[in-house]
C-alpha positions, 0 to 999 in steps of 0.5 A: 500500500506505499504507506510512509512513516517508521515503524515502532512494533505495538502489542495488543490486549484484547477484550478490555471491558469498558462500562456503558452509563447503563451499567452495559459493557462495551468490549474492546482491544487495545493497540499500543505502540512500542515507543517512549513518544507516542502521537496520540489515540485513535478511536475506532467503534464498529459493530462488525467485530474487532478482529476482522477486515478492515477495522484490524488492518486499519488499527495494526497501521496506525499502532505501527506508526506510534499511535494508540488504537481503541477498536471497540464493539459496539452495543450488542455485538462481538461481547458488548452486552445489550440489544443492537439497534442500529445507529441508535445508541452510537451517541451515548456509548460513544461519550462513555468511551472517551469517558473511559479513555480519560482514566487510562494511564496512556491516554495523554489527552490528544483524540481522533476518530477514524473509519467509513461507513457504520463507523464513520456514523459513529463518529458523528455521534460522537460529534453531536458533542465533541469532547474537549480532546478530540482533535481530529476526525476520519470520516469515510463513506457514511451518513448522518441522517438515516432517515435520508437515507432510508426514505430520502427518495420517497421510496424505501432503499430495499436491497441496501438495508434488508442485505444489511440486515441479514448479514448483522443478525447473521455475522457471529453465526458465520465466519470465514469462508462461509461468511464469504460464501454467504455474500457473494450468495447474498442476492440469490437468497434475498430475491424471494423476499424483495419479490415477496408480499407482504414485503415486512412480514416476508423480511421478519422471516427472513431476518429469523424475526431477529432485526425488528428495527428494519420492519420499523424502517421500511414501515416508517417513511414520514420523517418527523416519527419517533422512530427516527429521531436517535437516527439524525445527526444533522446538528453535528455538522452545526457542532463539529469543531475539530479537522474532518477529513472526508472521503466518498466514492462516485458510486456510494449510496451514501455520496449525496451525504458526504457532500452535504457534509462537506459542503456544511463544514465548509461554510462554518469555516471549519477545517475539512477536505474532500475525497470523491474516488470512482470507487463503490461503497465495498470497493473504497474498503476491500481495493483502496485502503492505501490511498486511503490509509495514506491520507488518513496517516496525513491527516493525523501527522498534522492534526493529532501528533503536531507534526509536519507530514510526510506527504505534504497536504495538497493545496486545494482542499477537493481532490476527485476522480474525473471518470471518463477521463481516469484521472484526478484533479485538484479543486478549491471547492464542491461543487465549483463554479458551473454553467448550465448545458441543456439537451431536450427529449425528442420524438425518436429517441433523440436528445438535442441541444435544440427544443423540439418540435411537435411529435407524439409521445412517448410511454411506457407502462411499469409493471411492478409484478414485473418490476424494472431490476436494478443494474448497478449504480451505488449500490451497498452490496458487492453487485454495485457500480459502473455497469454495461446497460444494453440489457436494462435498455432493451427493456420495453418498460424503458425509454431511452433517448442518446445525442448524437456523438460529441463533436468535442469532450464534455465535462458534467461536474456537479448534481445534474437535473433532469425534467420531464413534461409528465402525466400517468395512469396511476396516482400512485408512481416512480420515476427513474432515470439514469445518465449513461456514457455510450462508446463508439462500440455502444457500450453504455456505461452509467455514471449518476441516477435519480428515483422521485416518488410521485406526489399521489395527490397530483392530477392524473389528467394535467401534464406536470413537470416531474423533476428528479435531481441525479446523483452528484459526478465528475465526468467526461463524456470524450468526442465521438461517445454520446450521452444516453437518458434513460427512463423508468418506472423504478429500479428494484430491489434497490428501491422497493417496487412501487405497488401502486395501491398507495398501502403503507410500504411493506404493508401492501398485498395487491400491485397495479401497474402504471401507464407512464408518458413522457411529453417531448414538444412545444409547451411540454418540453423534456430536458436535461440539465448537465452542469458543465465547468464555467469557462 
């Protein structure tokens, strides 16, 4: 991995157990680093075990060059007594960690947190009020509002939580290669449920009615229920006080969140960069732990240790991965200064800088028995990312609408928009749409997505402007490829189907198709919004 710094030794002690407010006790290892100078102590809280990949290789990393390393579990996993609900107890355990650290004799009062995802969450719980120690933190690929990212599109993100949920009330009953075995299997044996009515009672079973939380979840879409209220962490971008180095990925469910973050403790001056790789949520943590460790090992040389770093920081304070081009750029902020290139929808699958004409429409009808699948895109699970689309266009409950091949490379570099003149024949709809790159061979390759759960109570028989904004990129469609829109009445089991019968999710036993058209003329325009770099 190219990692810098000297290396000192470290010796571990295992199972220290550490008192939770409640009397619980929070089970956790130990790294200390064989040296009479050591640079301060990382906290670590992970509910997927302390001696796996990449918590352990994270924390053997920073022992090995001087620092103290807390890897803790977290409430009801791996030891930790008490029940696990997810995310939910993160902010008082956390507390009750530092209040420990604070008692051990190696402790010298200087605190930084690091990891991605569940334990980047942790992290901003423990932000929701800094200690006075803490001094820096290392926040991957996580949310902080779980809310948003459950429901955020108006539809529930299935296959993300449920694949989530099967494998934490699974992970101590299967290890090893089985648990290997178990995910790559993951999608095979969860299609019966994300098939399944009624969808809640179909997860209980296969949950083994072990993680009732996720019912709560997928039942609960309105935001201000009680059920999410230990759930959102939004003041903690209003708290955070201390150096946040944040790394996300273009095809990470959680991308939209890490820029919120950013974007946040940009503007209250606080001390933050920004890494955006063309990496999927599993991939940053199985093929990229170098780049990331690198960077972690920086941050913590200046912000925790006091010390000048090995690498020198970059000067700007965004660094992303520009895909179409594969290559990085330097930025001083996200998103940078752009303007607006717009392309119309047209009869005929076409998609042209220049408003159309008149021309009939375009339908399609969204079978939820038939559910559109999902191909890709920023995905939870190992089947993520950047995919050839030719079997999800060939669909007949797919429009597909492509330029004509650039005359000139084009950079998309933000949240592109897409809007579209809409009517259907159901209340109760989605609408999907994805941005594809297409080669001069007619590879079709995504590269951002966006769902929008239709508003029931919008009139069937007036033409509405449905606009969905798609996920953030940095890309570059080169000259001779074209750009690709497609649309769709869903993209399931990433969402949960639309049953069209407007049942609370999960709950529904019927499904009724929808009618879907699309307006592509005068005083019904179509378009799409790209941002493109100023100048």
């Amino acid at each position: 991995m190219r990692l810098p710094g000297t290396r000192c030794g470290y010796r571990v002690e295992r199972n220290l157990p550490t008192p939770a407010r409640d009397g619980g006790i929070l089970m956790t290892d130990h790294y200390a680093p064989v040296t009479d100078e050591p640079r301060g102590t990382v906290l670590v809280r992970t509910p997927y075990g302390r001696g796996g990949f990449p918590q352990d290789l994270e924390a053997r990393v920073y022992a090995d060059r001087g620092y103290h390393v807390v890897l803790q579990s977290c409430r009801g996993t791996f030891g930790s007594t008490g029940g696990f609900y997810p995310m939910a107890n993160e902010a008082d355990d956390a507390q009750d960690a530092v209040s420990w650290l604070r008692t051990q004799p190696w402790f010298d009062g200087r605190l930084a947190t690091a990891g991605g995802s569940y334990v980047g969450w942790t992290q901003w719980a423990l932000l929701m009020d800094p200690p006075p120690e803490l001094r820096a933190c290392l926040i991957a690929v996580a949310p902080h509002d779980m809310h948003d990212a459950a429901h955020g599109s108006g539809a529930f993100r299935l296959g993300d939580f449920l694949s989530f949920a099967e494998m934490v009330v699974n992970q101590e009953r299967f290890t090893g290669l089985r648990a290997i075995a178990r995910m790559l299997t993951l999608n095979r044996r969860l299609a019966p449920v994300f098939g399944a009515l009624p969808l809640a009672d179909a997860a209980d079973e296969a949950t083994g009615h072990r993680a009732p939380w996720f019912r709560e979840w997928l039942t609960t879409p309105e935001r201000d229920d009680a059920v999410w209220d230990r759930l959102k962490l939004g003041d903690a971008l209003e708290r955070a006080n201390v150096p946040v180095r944040l790394t996300a990925g273009w095809q990470d469910l959680f991308l939209d969140q890490t820029l919120h973050q950013y974007q946040s403790l940009c503007a209250r001056g606080v001390d933050v960069s920004l890494t955006v790789g063309p990496w999927t949520h599993q991939e940053l943590g199985q093929k990229r732990m170098g780049r990331l460790l690198r960077g972690n090992l920086a941050w913590l040389e200046t912000h925790l240790a006091d010390e000048a770093p090995t690498q020198p920081r970059p000067a700007r304070s965004v660094e992303v991965y520009v895909t179409g081009q594969g290559a990085w750029r330097q930025l001083d902020q996200w998103p940078p200064a752009t303007d607006e290139t717009v392309r119309y929808l047209q009869p005929g699958g076409k998609l042209l800088a220049d408003e159309p004409g008149e021309g009939p429409p375009s339908t399609y009808v969204y079978d939820p028995a038939n559910p559109t699948p999902t191909l890709g895109g920023p995905l939870l699970t190992l089947d993520g990312g950047v995919k050839d689309n030719a079997k999800l266009e060939s669909r007949s409950d797919v429009l597909t609408f492509t330029t004509d091949p650039l005359a000139a490379p084009l950079e998309i570099m933000g949240t592109p928009v897409v809007e579209l003149a809409h009517t259907r024949s159901n209340p109760h709809a989605d609408v999907f749409v994805r941005l594809c790159d297409v080669d001069p061979e007619g590879v079709s390759r995504n590269f951002a997505e966006g769902l929008c759960r239709l508003d029931p109570a919008s009139p069937l028989d007036q033409v509405q402007t449905v606009r969905v904004r798609l996920d953030a990129c940095a890309h570059q469609v080169k000259a001779g490829h074209q750009i690709r829109l497609l649309i769709a009445g869903g993209s399931h089991p990433r969402y949960a189907r639309n049953e069209g019968t407007g049942e609370l999710p999960g709950t529904g036993s019927e499904l009724r198709p929808c009618t879907h058209t699309v307006h592509h003329e005068s005083g019904a325009v179509s378009r799409v919004i790209l941002p493109t770099p100023t100048g």
